[in-house]
C-alpha positions, 0 to 999 in steps of 0.5 A: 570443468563444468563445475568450476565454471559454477563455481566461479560464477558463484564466488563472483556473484557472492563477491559483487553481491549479485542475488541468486536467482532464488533471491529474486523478488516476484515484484521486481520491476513492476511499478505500483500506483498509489492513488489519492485516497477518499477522506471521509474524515474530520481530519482534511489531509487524512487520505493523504496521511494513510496514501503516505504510510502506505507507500512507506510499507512498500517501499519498505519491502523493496517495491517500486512505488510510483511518485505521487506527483506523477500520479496526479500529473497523469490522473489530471491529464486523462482528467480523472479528477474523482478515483472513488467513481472510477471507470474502467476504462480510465482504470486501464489507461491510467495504467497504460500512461503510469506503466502500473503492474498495480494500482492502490486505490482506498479510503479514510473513514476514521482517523482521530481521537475518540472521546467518551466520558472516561478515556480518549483513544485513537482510532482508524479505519481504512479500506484498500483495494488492489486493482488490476490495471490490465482489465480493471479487475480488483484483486484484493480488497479489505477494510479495517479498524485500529483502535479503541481503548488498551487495557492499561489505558481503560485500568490505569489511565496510562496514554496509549499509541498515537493516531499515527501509530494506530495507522502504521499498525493498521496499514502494515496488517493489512498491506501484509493480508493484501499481499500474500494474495496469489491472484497478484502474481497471475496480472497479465497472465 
């Protein structure tokens, strides 16, 4: 009888396309803010751009990503008006009113095309972090660059990736080191 109970509860999850509990991602139900990200670019909107790619390789992976707007709502009513100098105090009660299991934080310090005298390429250079918005406590932090020169590019002239694409690239790569990091399934642990 027991096993034909399984059974059924199976064939039922199988038919309404319920997940397992095996199939249960860690990041279920727990809300990621992206914070405004420091240009420190030529480029006016650059922070804006990448803060953007990197809520897309969220959402990508299923996780819920907090509105942009209601970020700024928040960070305006606590009157944050600078996340690069961010207290923690304000850390925690920017999560408290966002109800963040995570907050992203980073900043934009190349995006654009470099020119030499031969070859114009694109290149990007960001750093993210990940903080806890529990005790304020950073979780993760990197900081890399895409771009330069390929090799069809510098031997045969041809054009290469976008600035865009660089940055998705750039973004993806580090969003996946980022996230394998095992201190982010022990917040508030």
């Amino acid at each position: 009888m027991k096993e034909k109970a399984i059974a059924l509860i199976c064939l039922i999850s199988v038919i309404t396309g319920c997940r397992s509990l095996g199939e249960i991602k860690p990041w279920e139900g727990k809300r990621i803010a992206v914070l405004p990200f420091e240009n420190l670019t030529q480029d006016p909107i650059a922070g804006e751009k990448v803060r953007r790619i990197v809520m897309a390789e969220l959402l990508k992976r299923n996780m819920e990503v907090i509105e942009p707007g209601e970020v700024t709502r928040i960070l305006n009513e606590l009157q944050i008006w600078d996340v690069s100098i961010i207290s923690e105090e304000d850390i925690k009660k920017l999560g408290k009113e966002l109800n963040a299991y995570l907050l992203i934080a980073g900043s934009v310090s190349a995006y654009g095309i470099k020119r030499t005298t031969e070859l114009s390429y694109p290149e990007v250079t960001v750093h993210i972090t990940l903080i806890s918005p529990e005790d304020a406590r950073i979780i993760g932090s990197q900081w890399s660059t895409e771009g330069g020169p390929t090799f069809f590019m510098s031997f045969f002239g041809t054009e290469g990736p976008t600035v865009n694409e660089r940055a998705k690239t750039l973004v993806r790569n580090m969003i996946n080191k980022l996230l394998s990091k095992e201190d982010l399934w022990k917040i508030g642990q």
